[in-house]
Kinemage of the C-alpha trace (Angstrom):
@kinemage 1
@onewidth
@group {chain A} dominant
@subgroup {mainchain}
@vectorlist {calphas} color= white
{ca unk a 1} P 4.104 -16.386 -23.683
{ca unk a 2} L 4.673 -13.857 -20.651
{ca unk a 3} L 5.275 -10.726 -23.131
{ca unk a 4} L 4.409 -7.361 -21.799
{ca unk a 5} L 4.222 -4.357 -23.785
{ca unk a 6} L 4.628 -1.036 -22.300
{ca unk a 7} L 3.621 1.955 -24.185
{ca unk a 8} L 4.630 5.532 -22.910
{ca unk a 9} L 2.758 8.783 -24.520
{ca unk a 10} L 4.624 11.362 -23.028
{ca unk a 11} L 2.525 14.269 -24.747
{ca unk a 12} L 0.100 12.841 -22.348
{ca unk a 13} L 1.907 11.522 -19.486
{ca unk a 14} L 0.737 7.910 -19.813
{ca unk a 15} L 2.437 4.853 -19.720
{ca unk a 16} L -0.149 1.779 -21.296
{ca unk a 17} L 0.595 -1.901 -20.617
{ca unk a 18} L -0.822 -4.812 -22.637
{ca unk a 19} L -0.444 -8.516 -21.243
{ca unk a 20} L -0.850 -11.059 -23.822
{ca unk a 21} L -0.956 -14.179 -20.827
{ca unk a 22} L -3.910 -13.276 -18.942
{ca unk a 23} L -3.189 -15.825 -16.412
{ca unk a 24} L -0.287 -13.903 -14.854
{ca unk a 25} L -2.101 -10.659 -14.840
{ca unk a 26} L -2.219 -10.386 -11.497
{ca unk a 27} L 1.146 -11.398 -10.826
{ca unk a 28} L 2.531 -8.738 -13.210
{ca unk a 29} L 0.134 -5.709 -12.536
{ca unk a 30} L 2.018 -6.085 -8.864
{ca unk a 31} L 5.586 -6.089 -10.268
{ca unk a 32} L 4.949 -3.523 -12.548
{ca unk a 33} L 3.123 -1.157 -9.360
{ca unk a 34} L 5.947 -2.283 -7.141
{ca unk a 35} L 8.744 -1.043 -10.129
{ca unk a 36} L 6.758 2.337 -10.149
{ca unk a 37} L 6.418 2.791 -6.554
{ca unk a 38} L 10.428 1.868 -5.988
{ca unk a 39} L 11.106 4.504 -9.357
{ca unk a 40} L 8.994 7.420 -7.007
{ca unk a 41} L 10.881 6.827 -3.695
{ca unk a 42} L 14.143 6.248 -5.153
{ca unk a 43} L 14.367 7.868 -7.778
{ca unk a 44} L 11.564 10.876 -7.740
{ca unk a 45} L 11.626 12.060 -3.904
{ca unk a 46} L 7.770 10.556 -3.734
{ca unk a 47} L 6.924 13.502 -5.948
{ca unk a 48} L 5.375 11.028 -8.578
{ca unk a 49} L 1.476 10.743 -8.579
{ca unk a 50} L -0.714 8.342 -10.953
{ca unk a 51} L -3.730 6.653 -11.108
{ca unk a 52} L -4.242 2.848 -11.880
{ca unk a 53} L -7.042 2.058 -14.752
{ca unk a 54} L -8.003 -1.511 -15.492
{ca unk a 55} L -9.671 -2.928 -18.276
{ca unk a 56} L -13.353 -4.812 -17.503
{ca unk a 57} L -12.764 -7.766 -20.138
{ca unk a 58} L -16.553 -8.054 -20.030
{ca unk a 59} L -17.051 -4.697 -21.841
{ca unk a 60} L -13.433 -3.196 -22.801
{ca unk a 61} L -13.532 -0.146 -20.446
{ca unk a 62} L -11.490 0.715 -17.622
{ca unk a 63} L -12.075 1.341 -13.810
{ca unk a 64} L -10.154 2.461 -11.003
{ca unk a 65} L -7.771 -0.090 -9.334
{ca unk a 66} L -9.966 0.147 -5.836
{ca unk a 67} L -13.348 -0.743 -8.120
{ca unk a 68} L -11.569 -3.670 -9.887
{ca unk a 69} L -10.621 -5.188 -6.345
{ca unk a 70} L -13.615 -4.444 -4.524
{ca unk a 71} L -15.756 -6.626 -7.872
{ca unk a 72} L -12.381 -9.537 -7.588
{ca unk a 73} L -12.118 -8.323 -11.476
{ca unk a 74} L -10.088 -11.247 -13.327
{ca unk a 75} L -8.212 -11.509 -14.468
{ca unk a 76} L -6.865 -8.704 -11.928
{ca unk a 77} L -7.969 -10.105 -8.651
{ca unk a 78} L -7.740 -14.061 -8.761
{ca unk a 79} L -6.264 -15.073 -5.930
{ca unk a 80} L -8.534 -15.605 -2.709
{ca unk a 81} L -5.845 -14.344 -0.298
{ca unk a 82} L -5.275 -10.588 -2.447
{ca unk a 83} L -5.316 -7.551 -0.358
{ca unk a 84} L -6.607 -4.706 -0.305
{ca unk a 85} L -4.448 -1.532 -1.051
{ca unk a 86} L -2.597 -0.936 2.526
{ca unk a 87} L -4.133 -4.060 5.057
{ca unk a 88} L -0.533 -5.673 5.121
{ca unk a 89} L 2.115 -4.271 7.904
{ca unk a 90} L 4.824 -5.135 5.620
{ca unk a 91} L 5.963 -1.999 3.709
{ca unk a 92} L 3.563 -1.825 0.455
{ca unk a 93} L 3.387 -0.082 -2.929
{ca unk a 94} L -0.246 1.262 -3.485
{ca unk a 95} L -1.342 -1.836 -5.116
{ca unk a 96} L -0.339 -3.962 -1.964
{ca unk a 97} L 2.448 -5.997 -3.020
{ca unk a 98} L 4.938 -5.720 -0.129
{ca unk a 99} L 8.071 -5.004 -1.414
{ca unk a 100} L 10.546 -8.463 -0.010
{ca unk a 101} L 7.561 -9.986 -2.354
{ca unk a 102} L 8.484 -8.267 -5.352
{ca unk a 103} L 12.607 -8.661 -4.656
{ca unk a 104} L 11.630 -12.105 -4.155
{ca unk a 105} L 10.080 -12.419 -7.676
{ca unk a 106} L 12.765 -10.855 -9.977
């Protein structure tokens, strides 16, 4: 089962996503960034700002996006060929899935 669940708390502006198959985390934490990142230039004039939080499954907490990658966190960072946020010269959302990739996936 691929089922993600998306909670938004707008009281305090977060939006919370739970994957229940672990072995496409990866794959979906870049179409979800790249369906934010096309929402703020299309839609919100680059105006939107957030911050990407990942949970450790070793202990249950979360880190920063750049922490997760620089450790290879998995289920997060499984692939051997992953880049980093920005090393591509194909036009990227901040989580480095280029955007023909993400087209290319829906």
């Amino acid at each position: 089962d691929n089922t993600i669940r998306l909670h938004v708390d707008e009281d305090s502006d977060t939006l919370s996503c739970c994957m229940e198959n672990l072995k496409s985390a990866e794959r979906n934490l870049a179409i979800i960034s790249s369906m934010i990142q096309k929402l703020n230039t299309d839609v919100m004039g680059t105006g939107l700002k957030w911050t990407v939080l990942l949970e450790d499954p070793s202990n249950g907490k979360l880190i920063s996006h750049e922490d997760a990658f620089q450790k290879r966190l998995s289920p997060w960072f499984q692939e051997k060929n992953a880049k980093e946020v920005g090393t591509s010269g194909k036009t990227q959302n901040s989580q480095g899935l280029d955007i023909e990739s993400f087209l290319d996936q829906l």
